[in-house]
C-alpha positions in Angstrom: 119.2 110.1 110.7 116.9 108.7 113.0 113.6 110.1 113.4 111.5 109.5 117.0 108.0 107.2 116.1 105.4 108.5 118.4 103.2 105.0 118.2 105.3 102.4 119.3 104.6 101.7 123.1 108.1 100.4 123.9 110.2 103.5 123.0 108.1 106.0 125.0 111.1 106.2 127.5 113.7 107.3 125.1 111.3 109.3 122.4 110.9 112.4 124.8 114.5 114.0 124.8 114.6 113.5 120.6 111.6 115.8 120.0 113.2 118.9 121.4 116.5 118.4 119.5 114.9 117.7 115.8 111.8 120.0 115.7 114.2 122.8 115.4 115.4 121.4 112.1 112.7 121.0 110.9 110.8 124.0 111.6 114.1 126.1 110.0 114.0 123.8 106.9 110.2 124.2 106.6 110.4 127.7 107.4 112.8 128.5 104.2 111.0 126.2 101.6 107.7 128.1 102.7 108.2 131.2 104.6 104.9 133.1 102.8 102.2 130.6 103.3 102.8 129.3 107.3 99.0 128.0 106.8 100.7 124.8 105.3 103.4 124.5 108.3 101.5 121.4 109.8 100.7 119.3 106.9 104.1 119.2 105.8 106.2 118.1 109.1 103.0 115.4 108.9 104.9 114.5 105.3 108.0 114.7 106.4 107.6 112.1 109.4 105.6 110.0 107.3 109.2 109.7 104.7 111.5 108.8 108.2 108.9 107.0 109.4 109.5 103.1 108.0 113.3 102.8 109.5 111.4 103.4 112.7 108.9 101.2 112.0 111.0 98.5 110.6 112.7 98.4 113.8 109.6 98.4 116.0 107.6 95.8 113.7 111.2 93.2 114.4 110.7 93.9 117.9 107.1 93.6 118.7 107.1 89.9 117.0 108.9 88.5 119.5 106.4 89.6 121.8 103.3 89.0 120.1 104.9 85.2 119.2 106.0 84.4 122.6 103.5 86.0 124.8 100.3 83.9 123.4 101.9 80.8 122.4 102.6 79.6 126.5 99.0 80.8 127.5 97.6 78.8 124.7 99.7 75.7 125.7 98.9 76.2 129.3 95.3 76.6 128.7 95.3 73.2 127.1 97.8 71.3 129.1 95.1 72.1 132.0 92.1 71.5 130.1 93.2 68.1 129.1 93.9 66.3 132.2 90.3 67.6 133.2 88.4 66.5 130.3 90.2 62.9 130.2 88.5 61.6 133.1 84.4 62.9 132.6 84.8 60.7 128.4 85.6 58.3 130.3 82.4 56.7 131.7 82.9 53.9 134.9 80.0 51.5 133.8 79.0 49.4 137.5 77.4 46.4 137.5 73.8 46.5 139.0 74.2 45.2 143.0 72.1 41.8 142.4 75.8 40.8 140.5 77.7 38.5 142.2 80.7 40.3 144.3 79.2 43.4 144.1 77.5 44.1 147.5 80.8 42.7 149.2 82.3 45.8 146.8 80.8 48.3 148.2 80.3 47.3 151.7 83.8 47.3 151.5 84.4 51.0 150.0 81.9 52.4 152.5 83.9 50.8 155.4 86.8 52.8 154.1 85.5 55.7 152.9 83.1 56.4 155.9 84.0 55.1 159.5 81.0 56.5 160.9 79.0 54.2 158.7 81.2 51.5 159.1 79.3 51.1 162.6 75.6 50.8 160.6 77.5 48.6 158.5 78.4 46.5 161.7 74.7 46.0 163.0 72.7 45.4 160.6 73.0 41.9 158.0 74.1 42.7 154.3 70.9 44.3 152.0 70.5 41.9 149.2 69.5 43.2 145.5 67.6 40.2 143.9 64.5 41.3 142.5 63.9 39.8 138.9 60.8 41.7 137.7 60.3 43.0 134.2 60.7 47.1 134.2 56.9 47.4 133.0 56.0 45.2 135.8 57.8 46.8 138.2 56.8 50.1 137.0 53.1 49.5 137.3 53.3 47.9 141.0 55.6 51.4 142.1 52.5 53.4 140.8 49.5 51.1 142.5 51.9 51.0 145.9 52.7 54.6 146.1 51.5 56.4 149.0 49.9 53.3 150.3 50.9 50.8 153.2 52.3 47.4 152.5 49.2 45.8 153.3 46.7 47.9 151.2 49.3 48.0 148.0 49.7 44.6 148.1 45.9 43.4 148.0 45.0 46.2 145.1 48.4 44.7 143.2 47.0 40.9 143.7 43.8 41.3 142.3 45.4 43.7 139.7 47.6 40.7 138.6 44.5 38.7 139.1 42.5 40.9 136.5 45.6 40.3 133.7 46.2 37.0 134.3 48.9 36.4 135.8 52.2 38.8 136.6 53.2 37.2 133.0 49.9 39.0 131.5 50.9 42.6 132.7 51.9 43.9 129.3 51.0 47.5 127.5 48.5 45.8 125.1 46.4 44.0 128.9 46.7 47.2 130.7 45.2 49.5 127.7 42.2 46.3 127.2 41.1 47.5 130.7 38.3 49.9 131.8 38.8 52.4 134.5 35.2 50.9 135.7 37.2 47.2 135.9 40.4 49.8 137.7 38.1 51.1 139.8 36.1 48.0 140.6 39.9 46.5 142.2 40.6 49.6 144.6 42.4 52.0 141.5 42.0 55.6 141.6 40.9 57.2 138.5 44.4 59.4 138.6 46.5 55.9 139.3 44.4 54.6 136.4 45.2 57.3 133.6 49.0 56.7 135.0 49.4 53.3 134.2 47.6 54.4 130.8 50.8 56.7 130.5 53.2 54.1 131.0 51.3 51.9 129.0 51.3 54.1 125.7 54.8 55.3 126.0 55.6 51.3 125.9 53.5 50.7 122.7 54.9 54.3 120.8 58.3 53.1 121.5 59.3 55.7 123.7 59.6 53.3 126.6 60.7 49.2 126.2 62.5 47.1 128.8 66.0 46.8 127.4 65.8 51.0 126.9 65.6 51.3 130.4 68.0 48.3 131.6 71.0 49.1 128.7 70.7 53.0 129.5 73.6 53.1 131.3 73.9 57.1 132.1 72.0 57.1 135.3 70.8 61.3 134.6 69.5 60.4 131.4 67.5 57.3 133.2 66.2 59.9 135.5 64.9 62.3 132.9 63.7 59.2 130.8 61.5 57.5 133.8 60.4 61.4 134.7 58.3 61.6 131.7 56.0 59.0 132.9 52.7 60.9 134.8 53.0 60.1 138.3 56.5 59.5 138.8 58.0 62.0 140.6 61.9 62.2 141.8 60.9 59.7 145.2 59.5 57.2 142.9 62.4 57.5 139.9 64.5 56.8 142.6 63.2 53.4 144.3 63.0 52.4 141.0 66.2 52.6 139.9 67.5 51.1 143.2 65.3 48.4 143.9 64.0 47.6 140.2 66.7 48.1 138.2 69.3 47.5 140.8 71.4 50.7 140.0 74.2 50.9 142.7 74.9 55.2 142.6 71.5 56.7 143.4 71.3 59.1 145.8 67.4 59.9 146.9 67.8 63.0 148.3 64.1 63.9 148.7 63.9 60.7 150.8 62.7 61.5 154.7 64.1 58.5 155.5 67.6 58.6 154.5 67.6 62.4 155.1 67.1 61.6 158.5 69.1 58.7 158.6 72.2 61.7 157.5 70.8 63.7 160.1 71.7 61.0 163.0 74.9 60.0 161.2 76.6 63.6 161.1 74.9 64.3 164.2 73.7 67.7 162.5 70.8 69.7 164.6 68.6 69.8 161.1 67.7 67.7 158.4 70.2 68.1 156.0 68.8 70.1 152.6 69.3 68.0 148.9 72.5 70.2 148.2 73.8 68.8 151.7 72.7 65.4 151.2 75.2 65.4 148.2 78.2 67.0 149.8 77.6 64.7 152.9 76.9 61.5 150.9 79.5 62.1 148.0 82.5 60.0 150.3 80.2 56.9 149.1 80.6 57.3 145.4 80.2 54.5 143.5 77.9 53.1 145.9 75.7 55.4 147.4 72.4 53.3 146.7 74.0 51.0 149.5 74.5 53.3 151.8 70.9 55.0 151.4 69.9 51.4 151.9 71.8 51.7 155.1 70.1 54.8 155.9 67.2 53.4 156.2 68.0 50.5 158.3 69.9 52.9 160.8 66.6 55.2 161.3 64.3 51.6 161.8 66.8 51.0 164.7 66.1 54.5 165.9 62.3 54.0 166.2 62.0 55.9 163.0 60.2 55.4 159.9 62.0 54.5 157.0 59.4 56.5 154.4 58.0 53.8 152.9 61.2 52.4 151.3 61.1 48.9 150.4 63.4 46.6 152.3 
């Protein structure tokens, strides 16, 4: 005889018009095993549904596994058929070559042609930029810290006689630049601040936190970033012009830049400067080449009376 299970959440539709048909049975055949103690009446239907309660959930348990095999099985395949197609292309790093490579200013003049129309017409008046710049990154990195926020002409006499003091551009290594005094810095037009920075750059070069081929072999561009931000005196603006114009790296975007902000500005026609989280949205069509096109920036603004922020050219 089948007995109603009051668990099971699939029967609940058929399990109420049992109840009213077997409780009477059982509440006779209780009432004539025990009819002097009733105090006992509930314990014992309890025992009784307990015994005719495995047919019931026999039948449930051969029910429910479908379900429970069947229901998570597809989400967990889904999940992963749509995780995978995601993940495949971020492990799979696109290494460019720097832009003083051979072919590779013809690339991406060529993919910003395509990719942007409205700076396909910069492209069209103004000559091809040209990446050739051969200095050692410890070079390069101390004349970015005794040019910043000075003009041409002022960074460029306190960077001669600095060269003059070492030697020679050959003699600007970690072990000249630590043999100087800040009197002899001083003496050539170098701040006391500029002084302790090139200290900094310096010492990270002898601890071996810093070297040459580090910086040119590091080929994931935020981990360059970080990296050259550890160096006092180098904020994002100068990270940034060195990696483009040092190191040659053809996907840097400096959106802290007046320059190319402005350069956007005029481009999209937008009535403000665009913010950094703009800059990317606007300047992401130029992916893998958006050094070029800041480069591009900057010529456009020149044209337009503007100042190009110091960028070199």
């Amino acid at each position: 005889m089948e007995q109603p299970h009051p668990q099971p959440p699939l029967n609940q539709q058929p399990s109420p018009p049992p109840p009213p048909e077997e409780q009477p049975s059982l509440t006779s055949s209780i009432s004539q095993l025990t009819p002097s103690n009733p105090s006992k009446i509930p314990t014992r239907p309890q025992k009784i549904r307990k015994l005719s309660s495995p047919p019931t959930i026999t039948t449930t348990t051969v029910q429910l596994k479908p379900q429970s095999t069947t229901t998570p099985t597809p989400t967990t395949a889904t999940k992963n058929r749509c995780r995978n197609p995601s993940r495949s292309p971020l492990n799979i790093p696109k290494v460019l070559k720097p832009l003083s490579t051979p072919g590779e200013i013809s690339a991406a003049i060529n993919h910003l042609r395509s990719a942007d129309p409205l700076l396909a017409d910069v492209i069209d008046n103004h000559p091809p930029p040209s990446f050739d710049s051969n200095q050692p990154p410890f070079l390069a990195l101390t004349k970015s810290i005794l040019y910043y926020q000075l003009e041409y002409t002022a960074g460029t006499s306190i960077y001669t006689r600095f060269v003059n003091l070492c030697g020679g551009e050959n003699g600007v290594v970690p072990e000249t630049v630590l043999s100087l005094t800040t009197q002899q810095l001083k003496q050539i037009g170098v701040s006391g601040r500029k002084a302790s920075y090139l200290y900094d750059i310096a010492n990270k070069y002898n601890s071996g936190i810093l070297s040459d081929e580090l910086l040119v072999k590091m080929d994931d561009d935020r981990l360059l970033f970080m990296t050259l931000s550890m160096i006092k005196g180098f904020g994002s603006w100068s990270v940034h012009m060195f990696m483009i114009f040092s190191l040659h790296r053809p996907d840097i975007l400096p959106v802290s830049d007046l320059g190319v902000r402005k350069g956007v500005q005029l481009l999209n026609m937008l009535d403000e400067l665009p913010r950094p989280s703009q800059m990317e949205e606007l300047c992401g069509k130029w992916r893998p080449y958006r050094s070029v096109g800041a480069w591009y920036m900057w010529r456009f603004v020149e044209g337009k009376g503007g100042s190009g922020n110091g960028a070199p050219v």
